[in-house]
KOLGU-4560 file (N, C-alpha, C; in nm, 3 decimals, padded with zeros to 5 digits):
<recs>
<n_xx: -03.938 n_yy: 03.481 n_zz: -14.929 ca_xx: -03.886 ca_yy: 03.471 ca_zz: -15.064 c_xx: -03.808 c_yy: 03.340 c_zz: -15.076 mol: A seq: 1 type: UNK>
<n_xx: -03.828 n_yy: 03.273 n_zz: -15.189 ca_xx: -03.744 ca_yy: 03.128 ca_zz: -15.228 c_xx: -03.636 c_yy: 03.169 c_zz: -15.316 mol: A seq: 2 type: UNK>
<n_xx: -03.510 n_yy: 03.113 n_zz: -15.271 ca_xx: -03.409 ca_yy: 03.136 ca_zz: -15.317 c_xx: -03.378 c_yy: 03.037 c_zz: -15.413 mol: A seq: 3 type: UNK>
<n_xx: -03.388 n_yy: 02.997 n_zz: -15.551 ca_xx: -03.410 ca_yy: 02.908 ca_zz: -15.696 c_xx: -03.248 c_yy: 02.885 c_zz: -15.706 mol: A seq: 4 type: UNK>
<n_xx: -03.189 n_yy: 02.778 n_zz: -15.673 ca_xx: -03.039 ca_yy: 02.730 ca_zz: -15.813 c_xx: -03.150 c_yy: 02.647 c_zz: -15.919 mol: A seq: 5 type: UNK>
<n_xx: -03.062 n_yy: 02.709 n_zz: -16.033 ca_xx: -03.144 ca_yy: 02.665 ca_zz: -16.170 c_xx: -03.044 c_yy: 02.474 c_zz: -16.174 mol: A seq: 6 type: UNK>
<n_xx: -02.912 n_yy: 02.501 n_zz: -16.186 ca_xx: -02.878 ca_yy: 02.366 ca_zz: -16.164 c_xx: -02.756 c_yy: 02.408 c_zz: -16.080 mol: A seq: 7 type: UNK>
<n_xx: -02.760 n_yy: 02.279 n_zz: -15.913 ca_xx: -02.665 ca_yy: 02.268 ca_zz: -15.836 c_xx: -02.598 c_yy: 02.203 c_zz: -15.871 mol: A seq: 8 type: UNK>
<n_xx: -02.427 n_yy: 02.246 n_zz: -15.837 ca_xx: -02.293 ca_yy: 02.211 ca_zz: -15.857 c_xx: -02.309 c_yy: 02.173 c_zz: -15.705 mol: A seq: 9 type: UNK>
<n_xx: -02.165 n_yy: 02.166 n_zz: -15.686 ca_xx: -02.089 ca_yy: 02.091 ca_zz: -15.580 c_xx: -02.029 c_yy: 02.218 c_zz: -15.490 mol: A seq: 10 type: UNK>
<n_xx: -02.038 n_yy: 02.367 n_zz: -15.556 ca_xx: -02.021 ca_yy: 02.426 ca_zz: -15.483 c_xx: -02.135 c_yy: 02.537 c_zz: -15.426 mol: A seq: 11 type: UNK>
<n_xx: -02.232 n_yy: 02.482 n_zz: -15.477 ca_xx: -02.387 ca_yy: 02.524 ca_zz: -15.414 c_xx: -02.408 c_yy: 02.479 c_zz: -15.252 mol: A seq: 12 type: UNK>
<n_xx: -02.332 n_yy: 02.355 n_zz: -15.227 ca_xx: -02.376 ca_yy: 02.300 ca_zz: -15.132 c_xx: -02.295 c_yy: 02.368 c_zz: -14.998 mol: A seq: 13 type: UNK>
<n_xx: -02.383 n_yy: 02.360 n_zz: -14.874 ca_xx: -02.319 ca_yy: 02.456 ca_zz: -14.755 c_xx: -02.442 c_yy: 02.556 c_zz: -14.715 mol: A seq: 14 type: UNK>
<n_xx: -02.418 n_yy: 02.615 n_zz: -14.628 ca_xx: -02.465 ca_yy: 02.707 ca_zz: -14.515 c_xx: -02.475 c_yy: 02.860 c_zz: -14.599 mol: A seq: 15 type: UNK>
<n_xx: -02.574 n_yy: 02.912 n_zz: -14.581 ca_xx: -02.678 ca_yy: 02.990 ca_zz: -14.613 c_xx: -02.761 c_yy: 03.064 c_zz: -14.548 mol: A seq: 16 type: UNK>
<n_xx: -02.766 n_yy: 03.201 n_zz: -14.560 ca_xx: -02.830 ca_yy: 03.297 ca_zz: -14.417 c_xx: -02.936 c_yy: 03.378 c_zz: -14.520 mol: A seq: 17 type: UNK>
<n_xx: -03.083 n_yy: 03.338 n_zz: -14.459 ca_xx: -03.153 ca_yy: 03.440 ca_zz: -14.464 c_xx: -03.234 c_yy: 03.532 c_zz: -14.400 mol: A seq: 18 type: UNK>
<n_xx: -03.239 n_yy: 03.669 n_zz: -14.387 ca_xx: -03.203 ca_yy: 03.777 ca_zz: -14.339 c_xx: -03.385 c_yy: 03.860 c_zz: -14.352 mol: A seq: 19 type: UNK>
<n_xx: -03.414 n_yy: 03.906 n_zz: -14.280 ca_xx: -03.552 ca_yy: 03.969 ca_zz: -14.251 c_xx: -03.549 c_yy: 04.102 c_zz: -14.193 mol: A seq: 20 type: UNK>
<n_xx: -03.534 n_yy: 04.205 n_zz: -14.252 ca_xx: -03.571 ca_yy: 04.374 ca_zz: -14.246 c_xx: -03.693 c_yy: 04.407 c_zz: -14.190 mol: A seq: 21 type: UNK>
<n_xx: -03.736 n_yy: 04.464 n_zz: -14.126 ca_xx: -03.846 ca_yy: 04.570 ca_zz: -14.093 c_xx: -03.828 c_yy: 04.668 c_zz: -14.014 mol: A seq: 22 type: UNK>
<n_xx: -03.839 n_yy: 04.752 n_zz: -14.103 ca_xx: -03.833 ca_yy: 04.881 ca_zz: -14.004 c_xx: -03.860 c_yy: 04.892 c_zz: -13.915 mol: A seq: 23 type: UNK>
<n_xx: -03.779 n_yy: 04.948 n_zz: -13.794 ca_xx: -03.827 ca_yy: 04.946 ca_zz: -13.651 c_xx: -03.754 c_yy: 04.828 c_zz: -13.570 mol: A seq: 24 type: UNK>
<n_xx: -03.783 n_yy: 04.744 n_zz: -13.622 ca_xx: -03.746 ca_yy: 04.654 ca_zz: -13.556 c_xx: -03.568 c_yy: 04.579 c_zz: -13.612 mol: A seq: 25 type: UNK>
<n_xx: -03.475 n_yy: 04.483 n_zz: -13.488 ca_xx: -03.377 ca_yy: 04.449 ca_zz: -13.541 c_xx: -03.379 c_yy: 04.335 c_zz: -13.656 mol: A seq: 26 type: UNK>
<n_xx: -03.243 n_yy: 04.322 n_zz: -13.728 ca_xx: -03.335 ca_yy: 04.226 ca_zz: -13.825 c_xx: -03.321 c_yy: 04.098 c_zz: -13.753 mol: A seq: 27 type: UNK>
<n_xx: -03.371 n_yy: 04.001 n_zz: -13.828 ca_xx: -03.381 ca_yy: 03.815 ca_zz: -13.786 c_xx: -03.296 c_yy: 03.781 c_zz: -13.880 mol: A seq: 28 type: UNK>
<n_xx: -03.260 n_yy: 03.700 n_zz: -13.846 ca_xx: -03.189 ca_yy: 03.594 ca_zz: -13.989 c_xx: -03.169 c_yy: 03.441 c_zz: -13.930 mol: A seq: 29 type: UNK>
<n_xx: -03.182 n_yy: 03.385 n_zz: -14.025 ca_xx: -03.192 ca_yy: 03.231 ca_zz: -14.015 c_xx: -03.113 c_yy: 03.157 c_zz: -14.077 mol: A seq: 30 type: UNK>
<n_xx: -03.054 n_yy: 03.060 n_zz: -14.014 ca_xx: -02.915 ca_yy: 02.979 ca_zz: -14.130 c_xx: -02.973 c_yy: 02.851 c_zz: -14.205 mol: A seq: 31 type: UNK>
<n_xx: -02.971 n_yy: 02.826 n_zz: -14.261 ca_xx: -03.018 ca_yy: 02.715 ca_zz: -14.367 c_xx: -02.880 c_yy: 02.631 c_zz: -14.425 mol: A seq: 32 type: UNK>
<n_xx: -02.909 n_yy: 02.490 n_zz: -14.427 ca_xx: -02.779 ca_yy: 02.395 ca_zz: -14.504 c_xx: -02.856 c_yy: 02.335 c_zz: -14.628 mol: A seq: 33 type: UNK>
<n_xx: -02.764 n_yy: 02.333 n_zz: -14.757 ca_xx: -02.814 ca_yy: 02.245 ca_zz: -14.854 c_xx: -02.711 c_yy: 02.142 c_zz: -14.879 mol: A seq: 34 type: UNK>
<n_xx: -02.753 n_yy: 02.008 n_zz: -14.838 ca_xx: -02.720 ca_yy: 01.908 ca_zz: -14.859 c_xx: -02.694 c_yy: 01.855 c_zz: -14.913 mol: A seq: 35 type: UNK>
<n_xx: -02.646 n_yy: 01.743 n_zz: -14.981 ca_xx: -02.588 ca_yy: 01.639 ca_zz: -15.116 c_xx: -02.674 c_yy: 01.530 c_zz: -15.094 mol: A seq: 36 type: UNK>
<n_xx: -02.789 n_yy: 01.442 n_zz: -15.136 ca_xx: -02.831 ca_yy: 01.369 ca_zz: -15.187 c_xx: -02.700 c_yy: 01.260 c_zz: -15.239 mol: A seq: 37 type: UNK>
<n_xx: -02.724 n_yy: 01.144 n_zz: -15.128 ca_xx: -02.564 ca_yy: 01.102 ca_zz: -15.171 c_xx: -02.617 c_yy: 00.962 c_zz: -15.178 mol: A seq: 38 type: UNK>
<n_xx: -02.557 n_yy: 00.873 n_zz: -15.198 ca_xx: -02.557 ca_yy: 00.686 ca_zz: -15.155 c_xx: -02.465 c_yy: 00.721 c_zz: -14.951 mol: A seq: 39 type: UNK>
<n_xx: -02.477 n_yy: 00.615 n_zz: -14.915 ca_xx: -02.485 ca_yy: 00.631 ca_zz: -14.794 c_xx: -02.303 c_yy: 00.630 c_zz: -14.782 mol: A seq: 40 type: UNK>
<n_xx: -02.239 n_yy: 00.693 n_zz: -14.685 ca_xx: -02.083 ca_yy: 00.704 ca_zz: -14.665 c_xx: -02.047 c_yy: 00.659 c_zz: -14.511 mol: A seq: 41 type: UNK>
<n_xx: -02.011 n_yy: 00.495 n_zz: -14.537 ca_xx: -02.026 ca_yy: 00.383 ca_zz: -14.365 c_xx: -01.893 c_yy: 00.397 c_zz: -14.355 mol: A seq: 42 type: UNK>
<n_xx: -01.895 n_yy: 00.367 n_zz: -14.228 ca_xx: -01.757 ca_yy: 00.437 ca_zz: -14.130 c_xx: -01.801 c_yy: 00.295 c_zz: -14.038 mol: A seq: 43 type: UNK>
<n_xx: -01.644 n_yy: 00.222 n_zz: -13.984 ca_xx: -01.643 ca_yy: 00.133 ca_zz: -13.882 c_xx: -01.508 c_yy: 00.149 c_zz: -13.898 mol: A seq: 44 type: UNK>
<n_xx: -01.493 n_yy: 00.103 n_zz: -13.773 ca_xx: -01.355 ca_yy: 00.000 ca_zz: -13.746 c_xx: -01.320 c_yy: -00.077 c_zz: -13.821 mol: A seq: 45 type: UNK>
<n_xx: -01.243 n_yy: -00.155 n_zz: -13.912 ca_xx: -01.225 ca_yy: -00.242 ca_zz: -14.012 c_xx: -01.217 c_yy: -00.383 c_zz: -13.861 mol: A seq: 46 type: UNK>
<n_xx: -01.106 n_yy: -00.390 n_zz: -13.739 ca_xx: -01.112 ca_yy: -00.445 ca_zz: -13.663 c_xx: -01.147 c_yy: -00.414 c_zz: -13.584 mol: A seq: 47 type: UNK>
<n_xx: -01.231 n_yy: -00.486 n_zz: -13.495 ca_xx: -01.310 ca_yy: -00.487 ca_zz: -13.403 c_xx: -01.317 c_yy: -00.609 c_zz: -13.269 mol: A seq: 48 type: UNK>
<n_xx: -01.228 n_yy: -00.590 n_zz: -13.146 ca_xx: -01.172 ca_yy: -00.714 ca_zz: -13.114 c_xx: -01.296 c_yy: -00.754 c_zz: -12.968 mol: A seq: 49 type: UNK>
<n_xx: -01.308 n_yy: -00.872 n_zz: -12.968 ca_xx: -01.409 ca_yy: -00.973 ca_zz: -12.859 c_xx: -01.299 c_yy: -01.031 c_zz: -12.828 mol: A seq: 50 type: UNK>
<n_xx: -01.344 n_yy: -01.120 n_zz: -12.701 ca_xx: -01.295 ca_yy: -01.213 ca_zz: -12.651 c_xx: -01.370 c_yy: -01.340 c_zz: -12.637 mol: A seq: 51 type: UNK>
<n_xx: -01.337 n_yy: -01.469 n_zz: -12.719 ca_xx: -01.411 ca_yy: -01.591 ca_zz: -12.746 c_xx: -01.495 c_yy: -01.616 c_zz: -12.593 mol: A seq: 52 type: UNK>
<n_xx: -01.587 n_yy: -01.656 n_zz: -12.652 ca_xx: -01.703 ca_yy: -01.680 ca_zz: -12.534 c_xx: -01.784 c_yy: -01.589 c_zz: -12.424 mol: A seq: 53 type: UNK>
<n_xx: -01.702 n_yy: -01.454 n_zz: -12.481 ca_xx: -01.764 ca_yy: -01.316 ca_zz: -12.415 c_xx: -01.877 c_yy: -01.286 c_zz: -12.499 mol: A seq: 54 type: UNK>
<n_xx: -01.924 n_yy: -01.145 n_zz: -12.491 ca_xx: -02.015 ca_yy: -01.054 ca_zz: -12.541 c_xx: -01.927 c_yy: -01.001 c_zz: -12.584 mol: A seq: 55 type: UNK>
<n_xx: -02.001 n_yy: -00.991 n_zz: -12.745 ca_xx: -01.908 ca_yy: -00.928 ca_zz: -12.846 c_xx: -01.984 c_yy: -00.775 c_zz: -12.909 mol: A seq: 56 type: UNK>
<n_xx: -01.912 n_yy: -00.665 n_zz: -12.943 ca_xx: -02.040 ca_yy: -00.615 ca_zz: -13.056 c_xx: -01.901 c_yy: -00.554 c_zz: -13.179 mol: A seq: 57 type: UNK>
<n_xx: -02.045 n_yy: -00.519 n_zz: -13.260 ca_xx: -01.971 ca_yy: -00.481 ca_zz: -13.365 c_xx: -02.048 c_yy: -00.344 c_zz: -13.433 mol: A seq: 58 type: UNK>
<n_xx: -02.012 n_yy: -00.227 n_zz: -13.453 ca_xx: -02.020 ca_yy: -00.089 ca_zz: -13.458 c_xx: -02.000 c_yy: -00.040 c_zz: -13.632 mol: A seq: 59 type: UNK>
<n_xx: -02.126 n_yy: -00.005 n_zz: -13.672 ca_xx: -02.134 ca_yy: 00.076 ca_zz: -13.811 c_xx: -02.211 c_yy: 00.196 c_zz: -13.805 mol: A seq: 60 type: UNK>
<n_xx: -02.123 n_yy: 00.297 n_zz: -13.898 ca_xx: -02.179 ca_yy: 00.467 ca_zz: -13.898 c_xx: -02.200 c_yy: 00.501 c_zz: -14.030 mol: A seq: 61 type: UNK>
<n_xx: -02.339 n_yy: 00.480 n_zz: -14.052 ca_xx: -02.329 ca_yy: 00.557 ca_zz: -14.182 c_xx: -02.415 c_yy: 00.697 c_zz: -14.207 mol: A seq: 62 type: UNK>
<n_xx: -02.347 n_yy: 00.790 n_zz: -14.318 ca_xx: -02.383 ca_yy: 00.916 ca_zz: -14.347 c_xx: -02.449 c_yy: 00.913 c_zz: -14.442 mol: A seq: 63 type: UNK>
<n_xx: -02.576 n_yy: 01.002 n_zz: -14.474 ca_xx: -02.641 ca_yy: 01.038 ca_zz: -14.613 c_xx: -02.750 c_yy: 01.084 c_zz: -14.583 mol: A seq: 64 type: UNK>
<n_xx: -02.798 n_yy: 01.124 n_zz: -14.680 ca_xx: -02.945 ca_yy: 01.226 ca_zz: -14.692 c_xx: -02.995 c_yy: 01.199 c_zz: -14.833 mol: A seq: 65 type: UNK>
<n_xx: -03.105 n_yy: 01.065 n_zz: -14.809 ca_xx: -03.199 ca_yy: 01.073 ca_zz: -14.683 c_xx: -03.093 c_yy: 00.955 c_zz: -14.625 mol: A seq: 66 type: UNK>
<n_xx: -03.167 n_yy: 00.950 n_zz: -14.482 ca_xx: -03.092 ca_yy: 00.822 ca_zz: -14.384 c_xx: -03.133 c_yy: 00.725 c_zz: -14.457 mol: A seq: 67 type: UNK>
<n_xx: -03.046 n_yy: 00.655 n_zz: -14.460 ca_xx: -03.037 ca_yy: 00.510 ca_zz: -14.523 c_xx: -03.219 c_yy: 00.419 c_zz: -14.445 mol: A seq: 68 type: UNK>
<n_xx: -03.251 n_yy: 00.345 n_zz: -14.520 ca_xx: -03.372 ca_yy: 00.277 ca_zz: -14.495 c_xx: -03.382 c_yy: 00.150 c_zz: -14.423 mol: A seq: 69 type: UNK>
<n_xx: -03.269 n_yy: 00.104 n_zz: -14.419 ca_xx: -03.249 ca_yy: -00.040 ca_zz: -14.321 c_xx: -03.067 c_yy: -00.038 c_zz: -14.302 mol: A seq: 70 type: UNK>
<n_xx: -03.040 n_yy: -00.069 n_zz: -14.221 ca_xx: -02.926 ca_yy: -00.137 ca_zz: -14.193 c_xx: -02.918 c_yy: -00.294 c_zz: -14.184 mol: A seq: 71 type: UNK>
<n_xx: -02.864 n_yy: -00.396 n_zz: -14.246 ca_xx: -02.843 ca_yy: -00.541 ca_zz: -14.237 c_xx: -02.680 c_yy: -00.569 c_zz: -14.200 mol: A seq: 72 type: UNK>
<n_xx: -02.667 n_yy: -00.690 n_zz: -14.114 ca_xx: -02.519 ca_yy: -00.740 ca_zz: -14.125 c_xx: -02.602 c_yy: -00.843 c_zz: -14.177 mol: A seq: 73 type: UNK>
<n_xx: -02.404 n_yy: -00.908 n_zz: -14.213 ca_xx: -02.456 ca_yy: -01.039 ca_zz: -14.277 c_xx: -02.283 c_yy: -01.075 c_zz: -14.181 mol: A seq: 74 type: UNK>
<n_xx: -02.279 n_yy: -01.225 n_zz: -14.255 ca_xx: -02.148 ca_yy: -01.319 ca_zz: -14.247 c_xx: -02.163 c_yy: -01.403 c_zz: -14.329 mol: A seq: 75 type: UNK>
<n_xx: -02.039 n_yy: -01.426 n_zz: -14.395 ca_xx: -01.996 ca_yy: -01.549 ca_zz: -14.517 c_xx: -02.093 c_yy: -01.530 c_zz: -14.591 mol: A seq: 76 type: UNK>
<n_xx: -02.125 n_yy: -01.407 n_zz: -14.643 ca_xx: -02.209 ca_yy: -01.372 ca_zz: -14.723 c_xx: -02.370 c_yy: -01.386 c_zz: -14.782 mol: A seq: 77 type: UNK>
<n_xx: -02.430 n_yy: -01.427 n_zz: -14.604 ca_xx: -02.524 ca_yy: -01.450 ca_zz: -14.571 c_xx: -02.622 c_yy: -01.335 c_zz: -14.482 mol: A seq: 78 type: UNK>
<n_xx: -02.711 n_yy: -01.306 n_zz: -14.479 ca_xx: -02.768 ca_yy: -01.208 ca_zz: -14.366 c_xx: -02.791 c_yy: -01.296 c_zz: -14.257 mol: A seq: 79 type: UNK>
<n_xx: -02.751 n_yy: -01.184 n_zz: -14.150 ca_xx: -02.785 ca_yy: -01.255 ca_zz: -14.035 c_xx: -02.957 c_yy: -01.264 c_zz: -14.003 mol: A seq: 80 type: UNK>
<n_xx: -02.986 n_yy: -01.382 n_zz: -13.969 ca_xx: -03.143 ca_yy: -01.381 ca_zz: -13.891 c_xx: -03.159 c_yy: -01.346 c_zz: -13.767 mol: A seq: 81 type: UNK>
<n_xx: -03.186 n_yy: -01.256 n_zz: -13.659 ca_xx: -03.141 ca_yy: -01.237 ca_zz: -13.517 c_xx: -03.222 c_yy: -01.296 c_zz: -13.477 mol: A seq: 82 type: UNK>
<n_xx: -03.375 n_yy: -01.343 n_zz: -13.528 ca_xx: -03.450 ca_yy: -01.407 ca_zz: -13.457 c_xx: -03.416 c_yy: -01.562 c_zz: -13.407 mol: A seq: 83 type: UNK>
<n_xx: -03.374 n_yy: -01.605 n_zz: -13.522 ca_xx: -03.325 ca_yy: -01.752 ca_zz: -13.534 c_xx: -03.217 c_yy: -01.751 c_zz: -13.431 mol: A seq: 84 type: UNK>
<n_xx: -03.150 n_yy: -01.680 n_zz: -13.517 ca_xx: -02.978 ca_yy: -01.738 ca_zz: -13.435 c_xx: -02.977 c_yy: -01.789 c_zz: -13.328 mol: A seq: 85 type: UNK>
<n_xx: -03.037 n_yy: -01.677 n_zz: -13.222 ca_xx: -03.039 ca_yy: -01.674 ca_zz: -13.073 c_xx: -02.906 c_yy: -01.619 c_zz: -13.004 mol: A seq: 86 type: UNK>
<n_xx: -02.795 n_yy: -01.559 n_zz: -13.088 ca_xx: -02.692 ca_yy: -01.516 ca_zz: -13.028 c_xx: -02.684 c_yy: -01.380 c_zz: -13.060 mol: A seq: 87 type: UNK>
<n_xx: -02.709 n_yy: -01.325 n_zz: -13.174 ca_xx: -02.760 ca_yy: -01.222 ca_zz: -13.280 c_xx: -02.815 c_yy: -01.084 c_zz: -13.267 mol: A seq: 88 type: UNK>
<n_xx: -02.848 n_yy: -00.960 n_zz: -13.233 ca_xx: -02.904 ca_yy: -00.876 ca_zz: -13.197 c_xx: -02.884 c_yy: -00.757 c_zz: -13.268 mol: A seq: 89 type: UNK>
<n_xx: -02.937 n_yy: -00.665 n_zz: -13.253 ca_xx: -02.894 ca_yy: -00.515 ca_zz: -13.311 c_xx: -03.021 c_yy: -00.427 c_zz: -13.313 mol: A seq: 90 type: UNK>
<n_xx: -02.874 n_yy: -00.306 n_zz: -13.261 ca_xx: -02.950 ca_yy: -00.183 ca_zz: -13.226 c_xx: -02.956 c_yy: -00.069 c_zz: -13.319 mol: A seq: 91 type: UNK>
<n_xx: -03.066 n_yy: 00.015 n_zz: -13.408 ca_xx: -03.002 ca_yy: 00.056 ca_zz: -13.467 c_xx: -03.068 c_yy: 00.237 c_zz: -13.456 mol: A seq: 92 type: UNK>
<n_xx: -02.986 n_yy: 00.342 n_zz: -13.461 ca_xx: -03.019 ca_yy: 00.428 ca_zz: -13.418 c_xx: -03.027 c_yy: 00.562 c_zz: -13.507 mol: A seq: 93 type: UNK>
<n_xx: -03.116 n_yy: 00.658 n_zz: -13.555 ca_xx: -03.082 ca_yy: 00.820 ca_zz: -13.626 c_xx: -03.000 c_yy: 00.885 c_zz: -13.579 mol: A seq: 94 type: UNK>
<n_xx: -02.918 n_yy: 00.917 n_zz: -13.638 ca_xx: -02.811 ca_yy: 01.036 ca_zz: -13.630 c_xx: -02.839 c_yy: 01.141 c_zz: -13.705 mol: A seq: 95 type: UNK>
<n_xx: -02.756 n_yy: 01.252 n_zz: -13.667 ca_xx: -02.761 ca_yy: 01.347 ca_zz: -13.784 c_xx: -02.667 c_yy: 01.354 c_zz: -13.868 mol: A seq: 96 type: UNK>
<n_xx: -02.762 n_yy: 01.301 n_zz: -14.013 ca_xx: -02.737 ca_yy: 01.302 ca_zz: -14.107 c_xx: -02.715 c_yy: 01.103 c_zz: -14.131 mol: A seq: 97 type: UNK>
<n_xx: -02.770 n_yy: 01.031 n_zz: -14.073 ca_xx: -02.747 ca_yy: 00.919 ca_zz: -14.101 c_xx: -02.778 c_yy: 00.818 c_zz: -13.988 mol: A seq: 98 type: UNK>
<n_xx: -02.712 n_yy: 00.745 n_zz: -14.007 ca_xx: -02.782 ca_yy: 00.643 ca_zz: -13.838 c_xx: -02.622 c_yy: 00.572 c_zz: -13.802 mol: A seq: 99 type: UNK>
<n_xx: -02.690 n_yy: 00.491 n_zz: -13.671 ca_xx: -02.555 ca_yy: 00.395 ca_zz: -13.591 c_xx: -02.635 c_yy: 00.228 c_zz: -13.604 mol: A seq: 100 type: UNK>
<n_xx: -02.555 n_yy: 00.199 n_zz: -13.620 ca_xx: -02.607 ca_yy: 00.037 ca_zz: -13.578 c_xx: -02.468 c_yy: -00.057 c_zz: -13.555 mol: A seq: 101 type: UNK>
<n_xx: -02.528 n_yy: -00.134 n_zz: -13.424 ca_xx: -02.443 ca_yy: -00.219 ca_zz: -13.322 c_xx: -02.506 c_yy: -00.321 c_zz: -13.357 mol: A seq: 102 type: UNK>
<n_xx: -02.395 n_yy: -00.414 n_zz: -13.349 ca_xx: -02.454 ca_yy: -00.579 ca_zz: -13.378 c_xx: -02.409 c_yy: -00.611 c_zz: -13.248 mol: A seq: 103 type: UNK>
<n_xx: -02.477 n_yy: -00.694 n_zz: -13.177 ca_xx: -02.482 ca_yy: -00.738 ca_zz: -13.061 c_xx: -02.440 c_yy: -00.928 c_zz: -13.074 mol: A seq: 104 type: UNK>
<n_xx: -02.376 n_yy: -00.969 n_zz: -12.995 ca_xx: -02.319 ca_yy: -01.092 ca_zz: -13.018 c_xx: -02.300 c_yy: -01.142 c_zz: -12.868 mol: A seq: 105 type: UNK>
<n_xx: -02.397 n_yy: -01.240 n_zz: -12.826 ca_xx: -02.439 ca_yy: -01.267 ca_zz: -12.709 c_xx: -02.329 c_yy: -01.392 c_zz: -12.656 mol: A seq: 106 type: UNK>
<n_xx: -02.251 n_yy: -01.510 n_zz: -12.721 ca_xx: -02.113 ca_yy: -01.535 ca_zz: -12.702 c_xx: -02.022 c_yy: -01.562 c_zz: -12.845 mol: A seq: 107 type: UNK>
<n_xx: -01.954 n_yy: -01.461 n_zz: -12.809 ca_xx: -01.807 ca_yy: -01.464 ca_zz: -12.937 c_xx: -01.761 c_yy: -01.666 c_zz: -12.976 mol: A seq: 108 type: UNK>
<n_xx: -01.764 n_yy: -01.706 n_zz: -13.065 ca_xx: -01.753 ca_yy: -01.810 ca_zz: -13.106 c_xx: -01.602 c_yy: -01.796 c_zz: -13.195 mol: A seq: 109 type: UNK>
</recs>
């Protein structure tokens, strides 16, 4: 059976059990989450400290559903090229409910 909200609020959203009877047997039940359809909610460090001429990185978390579709850094309001640069890198990874991405910085300048 499908369980219909005609229109979701804000307090629709959350954890949800549905439940399976048959005689004879014990029942089943299954937990279900309904989610928020959001813009993405990024989490870092505001500072993030290297040491000049070391290996540097730099750490972003963002949340949403669906996972965000690319992650980019930039600087001075430029995107970074990692191919070009040659110092440049990044890793970027699924989470639940969103992804991680590390910028990799091969020497701190």
């Amino acid at each position: 059976k499908i369980y219909h909200i005609e229109r979701v609020n804000s307090q629709d959203f959350g954890w949800y059990v549905c439940t399976a009877t048959v005689i004879g047997f014990p029942d089943t039940s299954r937990e279900a989450m309904l989610l928020k359809n959001d813009r993405p909610n990024m989490k870092s460090e505001k500072q993030q400290m290297a040491t000049e001429g070391e290996k540097g990185k730099l750490e972003c978390l963002t949340n949403s559903i669906p996972k965000p579709k690319s992650i980019t850094w930039s600087k001075g309001g430029k995107e970074i090229n990692y191919a070009m640069s040659g110092r440049f890198s990044k890793d970027d990874k699924d989470i639940l409910y969103g992804a991680r991405s590390v910028l990799h910085i091969q020497s701190v300048q």
